[in-house]
N, C-alpha and C positions, 0 to 999 in steps of 0.2 A: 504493500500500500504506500510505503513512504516514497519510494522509486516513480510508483504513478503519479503520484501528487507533485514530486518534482519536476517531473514530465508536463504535468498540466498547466504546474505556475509557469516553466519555460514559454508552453505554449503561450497562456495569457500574457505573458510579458511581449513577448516579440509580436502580438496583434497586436499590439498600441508602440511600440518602438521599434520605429519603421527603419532599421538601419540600411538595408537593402533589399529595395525590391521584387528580384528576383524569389527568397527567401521570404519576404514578407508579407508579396500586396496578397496575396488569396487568404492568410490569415485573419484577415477581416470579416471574410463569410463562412458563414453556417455550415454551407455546404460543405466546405474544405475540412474546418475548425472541428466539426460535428464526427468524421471520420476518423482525427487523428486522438482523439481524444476519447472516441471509441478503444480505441487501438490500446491507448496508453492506459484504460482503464480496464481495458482484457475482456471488453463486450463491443467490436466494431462493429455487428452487424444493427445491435441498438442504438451505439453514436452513429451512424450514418442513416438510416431513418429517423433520429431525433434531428440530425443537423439536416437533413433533410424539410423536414416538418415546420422546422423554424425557418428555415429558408425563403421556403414561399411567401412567407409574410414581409420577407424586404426584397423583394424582387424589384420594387419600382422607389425604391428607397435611394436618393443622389447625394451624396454629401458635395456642395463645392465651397471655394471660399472660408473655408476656417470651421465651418457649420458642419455639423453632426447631427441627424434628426431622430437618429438611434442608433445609442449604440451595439454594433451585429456584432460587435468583439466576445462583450461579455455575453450579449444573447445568446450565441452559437454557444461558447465555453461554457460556462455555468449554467446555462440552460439542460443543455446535452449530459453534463458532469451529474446532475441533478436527477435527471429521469433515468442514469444508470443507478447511480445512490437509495433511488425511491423503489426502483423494480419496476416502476408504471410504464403503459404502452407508450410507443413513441409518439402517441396521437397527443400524448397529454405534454408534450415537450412544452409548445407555445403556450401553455398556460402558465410553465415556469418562465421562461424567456422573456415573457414582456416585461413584469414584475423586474427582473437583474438587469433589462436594458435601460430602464427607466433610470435605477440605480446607475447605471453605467455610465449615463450624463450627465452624473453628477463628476464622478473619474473622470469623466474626459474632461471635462471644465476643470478640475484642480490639475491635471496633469499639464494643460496649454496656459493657464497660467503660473505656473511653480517653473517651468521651463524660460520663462520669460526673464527669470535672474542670471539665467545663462547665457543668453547674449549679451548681457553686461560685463560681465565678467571675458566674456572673450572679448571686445572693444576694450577690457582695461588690458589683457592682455598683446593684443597687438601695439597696443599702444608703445607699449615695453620690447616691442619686436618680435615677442615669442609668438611665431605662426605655428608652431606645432601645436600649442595651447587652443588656438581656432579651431583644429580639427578634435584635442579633446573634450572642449565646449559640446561640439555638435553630438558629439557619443558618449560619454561616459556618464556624464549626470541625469541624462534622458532617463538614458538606462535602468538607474537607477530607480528613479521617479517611477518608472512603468512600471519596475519589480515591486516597489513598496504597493503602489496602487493596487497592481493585479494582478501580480504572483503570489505574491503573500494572500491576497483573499482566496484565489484560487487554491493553494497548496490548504489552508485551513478546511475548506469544502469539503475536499476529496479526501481530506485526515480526520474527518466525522466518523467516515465511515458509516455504511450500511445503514445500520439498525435505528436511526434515527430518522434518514429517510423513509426506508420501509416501516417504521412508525406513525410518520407524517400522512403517508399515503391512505396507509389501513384506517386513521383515523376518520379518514373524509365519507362520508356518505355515499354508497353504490350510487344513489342517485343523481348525485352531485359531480362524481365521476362523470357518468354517462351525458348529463349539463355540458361538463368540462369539454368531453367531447365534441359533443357539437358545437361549442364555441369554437373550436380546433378545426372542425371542419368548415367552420363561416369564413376562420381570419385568411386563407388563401388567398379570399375574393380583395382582400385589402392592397396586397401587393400586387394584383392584375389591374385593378382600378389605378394603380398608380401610374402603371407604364398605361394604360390606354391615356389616359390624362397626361402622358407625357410625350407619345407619341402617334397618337390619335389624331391624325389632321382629317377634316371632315371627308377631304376624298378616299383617305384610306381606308376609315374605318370597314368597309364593306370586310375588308381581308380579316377585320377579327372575327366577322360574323360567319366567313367561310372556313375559317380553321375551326369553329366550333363546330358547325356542322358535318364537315367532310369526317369529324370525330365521332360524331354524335351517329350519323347514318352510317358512313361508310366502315367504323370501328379501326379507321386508320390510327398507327401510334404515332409518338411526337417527330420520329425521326423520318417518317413519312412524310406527313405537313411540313415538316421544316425544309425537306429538299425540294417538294413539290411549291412549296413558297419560293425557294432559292430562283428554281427554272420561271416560275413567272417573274421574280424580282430582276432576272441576268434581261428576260425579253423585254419589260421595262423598261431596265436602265438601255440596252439597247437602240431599243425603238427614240428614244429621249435625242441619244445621240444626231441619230440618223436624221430627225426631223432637225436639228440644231445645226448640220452640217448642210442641210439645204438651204436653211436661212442665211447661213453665213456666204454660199455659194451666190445668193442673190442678190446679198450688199455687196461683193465684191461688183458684181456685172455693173453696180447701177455708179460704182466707182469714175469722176472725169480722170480722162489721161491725168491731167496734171496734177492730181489732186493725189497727196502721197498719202500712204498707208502703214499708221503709227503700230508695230508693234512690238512686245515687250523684247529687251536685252536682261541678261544678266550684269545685275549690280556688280558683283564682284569678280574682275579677271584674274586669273592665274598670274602670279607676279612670283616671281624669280629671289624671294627674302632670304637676306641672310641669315635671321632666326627664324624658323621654324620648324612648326610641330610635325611630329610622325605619327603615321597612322596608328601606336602602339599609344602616344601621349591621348589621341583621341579617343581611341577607346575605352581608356582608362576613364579619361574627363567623359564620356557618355554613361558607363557604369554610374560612375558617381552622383549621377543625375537623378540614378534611383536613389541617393539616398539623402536628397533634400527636405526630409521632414521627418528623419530622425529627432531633432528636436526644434518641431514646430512648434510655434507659439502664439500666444494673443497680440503681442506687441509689434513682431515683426513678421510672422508666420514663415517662410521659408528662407528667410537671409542669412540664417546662419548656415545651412545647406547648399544656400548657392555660395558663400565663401567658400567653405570648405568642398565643393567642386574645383574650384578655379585656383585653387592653391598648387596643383600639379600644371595644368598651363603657365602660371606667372613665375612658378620655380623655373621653367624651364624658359620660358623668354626673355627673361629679366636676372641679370647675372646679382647683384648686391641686395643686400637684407633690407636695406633702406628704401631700394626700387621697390625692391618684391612688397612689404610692407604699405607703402603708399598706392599702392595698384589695389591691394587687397581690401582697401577700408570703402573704394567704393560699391562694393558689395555687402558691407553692413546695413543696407537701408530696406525699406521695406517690401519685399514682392512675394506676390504667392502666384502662381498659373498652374497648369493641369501636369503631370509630372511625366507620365508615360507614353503616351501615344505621338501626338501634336504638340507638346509641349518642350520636348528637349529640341523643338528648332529653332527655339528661341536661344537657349546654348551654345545650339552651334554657329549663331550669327554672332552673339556674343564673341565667343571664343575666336572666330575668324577677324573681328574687329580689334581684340586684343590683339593678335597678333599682328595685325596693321599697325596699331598706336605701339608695338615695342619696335617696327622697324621703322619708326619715322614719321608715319602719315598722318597727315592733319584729323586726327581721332581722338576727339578730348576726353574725359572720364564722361562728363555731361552728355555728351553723344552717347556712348554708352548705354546710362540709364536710360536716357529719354527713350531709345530704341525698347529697351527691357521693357520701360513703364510704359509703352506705348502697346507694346506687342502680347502683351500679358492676359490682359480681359479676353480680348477676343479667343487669342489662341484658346483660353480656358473654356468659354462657351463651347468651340468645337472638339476639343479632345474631350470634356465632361461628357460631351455628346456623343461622342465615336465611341469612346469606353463604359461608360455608366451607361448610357441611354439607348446601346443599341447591341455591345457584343456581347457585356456582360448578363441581359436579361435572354438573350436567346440562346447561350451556352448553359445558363446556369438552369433554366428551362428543362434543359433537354437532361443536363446531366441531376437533377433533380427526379426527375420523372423516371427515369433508370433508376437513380437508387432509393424510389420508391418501391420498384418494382422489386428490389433487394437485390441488384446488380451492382455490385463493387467499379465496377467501371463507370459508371456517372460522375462521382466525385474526381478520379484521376481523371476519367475526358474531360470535365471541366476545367479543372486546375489548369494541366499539361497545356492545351490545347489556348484559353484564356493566355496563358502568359507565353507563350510560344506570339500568339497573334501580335499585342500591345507592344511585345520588346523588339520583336520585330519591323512596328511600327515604328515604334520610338529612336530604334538604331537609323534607321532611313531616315527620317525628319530631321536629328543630329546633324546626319553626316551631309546632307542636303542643304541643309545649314548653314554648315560651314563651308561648304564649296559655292553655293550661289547668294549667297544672302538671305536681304528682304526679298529677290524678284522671286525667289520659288511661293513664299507663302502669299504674294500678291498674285501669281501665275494662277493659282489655285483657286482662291479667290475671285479672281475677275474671270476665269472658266467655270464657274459656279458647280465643279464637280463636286464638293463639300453636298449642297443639299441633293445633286444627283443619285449620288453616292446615299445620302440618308435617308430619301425616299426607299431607296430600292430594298436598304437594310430594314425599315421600317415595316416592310411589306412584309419580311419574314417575320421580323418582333409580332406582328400583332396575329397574324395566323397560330404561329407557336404558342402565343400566349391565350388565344380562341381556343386552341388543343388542351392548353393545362385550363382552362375554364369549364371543360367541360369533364373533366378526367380528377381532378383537384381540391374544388369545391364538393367534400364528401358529407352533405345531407342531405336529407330525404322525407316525405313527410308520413306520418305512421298512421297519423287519424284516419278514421273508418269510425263508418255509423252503419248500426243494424235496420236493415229493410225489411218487412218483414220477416220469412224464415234465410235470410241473407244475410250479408255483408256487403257495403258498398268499399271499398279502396280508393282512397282518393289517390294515392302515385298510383294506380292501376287507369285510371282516368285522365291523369296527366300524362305517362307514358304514352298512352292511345293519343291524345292531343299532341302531345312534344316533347317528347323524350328531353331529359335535359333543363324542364323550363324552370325548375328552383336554385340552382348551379345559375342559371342564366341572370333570372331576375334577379337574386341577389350581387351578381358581380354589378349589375346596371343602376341597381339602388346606389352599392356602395361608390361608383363611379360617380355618379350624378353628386353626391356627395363632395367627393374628391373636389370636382371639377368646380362647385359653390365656394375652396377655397378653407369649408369645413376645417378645423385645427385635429390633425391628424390621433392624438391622443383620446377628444372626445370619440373619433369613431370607433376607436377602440373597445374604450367602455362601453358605447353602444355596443356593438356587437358581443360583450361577452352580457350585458343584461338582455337582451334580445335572446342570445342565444339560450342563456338559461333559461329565462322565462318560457321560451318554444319548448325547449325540451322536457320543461316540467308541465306543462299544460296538456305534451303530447302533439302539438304541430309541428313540431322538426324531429330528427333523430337521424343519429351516426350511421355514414355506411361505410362499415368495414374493411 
């Protein structure tokens, strides 16, 4: 037991100390957190149905900008950690999970602010010259902080041991269980509601209404719709083209001879420096990009992260500790953007301009920022977007629904496959970066492939998520009245009319909902008085 609980605190520590990346960003979700904590508690096939279970409920769940709207760290961990502890079905996961996330932003809020003395502290340090100090800034006290926060809660948890839970459990009322349940089966519809309200443009929505049904009639699974979405999303994006390449064939013609035809160059030519970087400096400075919010904070959110990136480029362009030093501080100030996807090519514009301002070129620190603080927002709209609002809900979807189904492979398809995509992204947008500039991220931009591109993913998100609405939302309704020497069944009645239409209409309440703006914690509560209420009256009940 001691061994697991060590195992667990590690866990919960490294989902909130984001040192790298690669290692850390899936630790944030359920679905990931929920499997390895199985593992380490020596019941995986429970943690990954619990992290499962929990999972669905943040599916449409964005964090950007500093904001946490719950925390999935402690949800997944302590959630999952709990329903092994207890003995209880993984159905009853989400009814612990909400409860420790709630708790859990409270931890994130003391964690982003208690961090915020640590960039003081590395500004007093640079100050004094010691740039090693900036990088132990960015790691070592972080560390800390997340271990006190939520390794020590977690290692206490799972050093309870048993019989406490299974105490807790036994104690609650069958009936109250069987409540619990179908609250579990409603809160699904919460994270479906989220992403429809997030990617829901009125021309698409039809595709959520065809992934339910192509579910619901033709008993296709998720990875059916999801391809059968792809192959309409490729002729889409396709068709989009083809029409765009005609228009464009048409303003050429209407073109006068003399009338020239503006179009884009690269910013930045290939120039012959006597300092610079090699492709080994770059990829090191690309890594390190994953580990910008190591110790994020309230006051300056990722500045200490982006110092401690750029510490190995200004080592290497700038020979004296005074240079190095002086270059470094103007990355003390304050910037946050999306980190992974579209966001390291902000990076690598950066870092290509450093090395312009170390061989000379009229590149002032000012320049710099402005470009940073210029380029920041937007990039972060679109990578939030690319990453949260499109790959992560239709991977996590599919590999959800797998390891419901109790296939071990959902949670590693997700993971693997998730961060194979983003770092893959994110290495190309770096390295794009730095070889053309601002014209790649304007090139993009003014080819409007961004929302091309997010229609077409779009079209997948919401069939896939039509799929899990109809396969996910597990209630049903039990009432029956006696006719005379009979029984009527009302889901025998509904089946005949629509197979599916409780699962439906409750994801459209709960959407309409969303979409009002609703404060996401009331809907919550809603649905767990709703739910119990149903289930003790007899109009809703668990389907298994």
């Amino acid at each position: 037991m001691v061994i697991s609980a060590i195992l667990v605190a590690l866990l919960a520590t490294m989902g909130q100390w984001w040192f790298f990346g690669p290692v850390t960003k899936c630790l944030v979700y359920p679905l990931t957190t929920g499997l390895l904590t199985g593992i380490f508690m020596g019941d995986p096939m429970t943690g990954m149905l619990a992290g499962a279970n929990i999972q669905l409920i943040y599916l449409g769940w964005i964090s950007a900008g500093g904001t946490m709207p719950s925390n999935t760290i402690v949800a997944g961990i302590f959630g999952t950690a709990m329903t092994i502890l207890s003995g209880a079905s993984p159905t009853m996961a989400v009814t612990f999970a909400i409860p420790f996330s709630m708790f859990g932003l409270l931890l994130n809020q003391v964690y982003m602010t208690v961090n915020s003395f640590w960039i003081h502290r590395a500004d007093g340090m640079l100050e004094k010259g010691n740039i090693r100090g900036v990088r132990l800034m960015n790691f070592v006290p972080s560390f800390l902080v997340a271990f006190a926060l939520y390794g020590i809660p977690a290692f206490a948890l799972v050093m309870s041991g048993k019989s406490w839970g299974t105490a807790l459990i036994n104690a609650i009322p069958k009936s109250l269980v069987s409540a619990l349940q179908v609250v579990g089966g409603i809160m699904p519809a919460l994270g479906i509601a989220m992403l429809l309200n997030y990617l829901g443009k009125k021309k698409l929505i039809p595709y959520f209404f065809a992934g339910f049904f192509l579910t619901i009639y033709l008993k296709l699974d998720i990875m059916a719709v999801a391809i059968f979405a792809a192959i309409i999303a490729i002729i889409m994006f396709m068709a989009d083209n083809k029409k765009e390449e005609k228009t464009k064939k048409v303003k050429r013609l209407t073109l006068k001879k003399n009338e020239e035809r503006t179009d884009y160059t690269d910013e930045t030519q290939a120039r012959d420096y006597e300092k610079k970087l090699s492709k080994r400096d770059l990829v090191k400075t690309w890594l390190a990009t994953t580990s910008t919010e190591a110790c994020y904070n309230y006051e300056r959110l990722q500045a200490l992260g982006i110092a401690n990136l750029m510490i190995g480029p200004i080592r290497r362009l700038y020979e004296s500790n005074e240079e190095r030093v002086r270059e470094l501080k103007k990355y003390m100030v304050f910037y946050n953007s999306e980190v992974f996807t579209i966001g390291p090519i902000i990076n690598g514009i950066t870092v290509s301009m450093e090395e312009a301002r170390a061989n000379g070129e009229s590149v002032s620190a000012e320049d710099i920022n402005s470009v940073r603080t210029g380029l920041m927002g937007p990039v972060a709209g679109i990578g939030d977007t690319v990453m949260q609002g499109i790959l992560f809900p239709i991977l996590a979807g599919i590999g959800c629904t797998m390891a419901l189904d109790g296939n071990f492979v959902g949670p590693v398809f997700f993971t693997v496959l998730f961060e194979i995509l983003i770092f893959t992204c994110g290495y190309f947008m770096f390295m794009n970066g730095y070889k053309y500039g601002k014209s790649t991220l304007l090139k993009i931009l003014k080819n409007g492939v961004i929302d091309k591109v997010t229609n077409a993913f779009s079209i997948v998100g919401l069939m896939v998520v039509g799929c899990m609405a109809s396969t996910r939302i597990t209630v049903n309704t039990p009432f029956k009245i006696a006719v005379g020497s009979g029984v009527v069944k009302f889901q025998e009645i509904l089946n005949s009319l629509l197979p599916g239409l409780i699962p439906l209409a409750i994801t459209l309440i709960v959407w309409k909902l969303v979409s009002k703006k609703i404060n996401v914690t009331w809907i919550v509560i809603g649905i767990f008085i709703v739910g119990i209420a149903a289930s003790y009256l007899g109009v809703l009940g668990f389907v298994g």
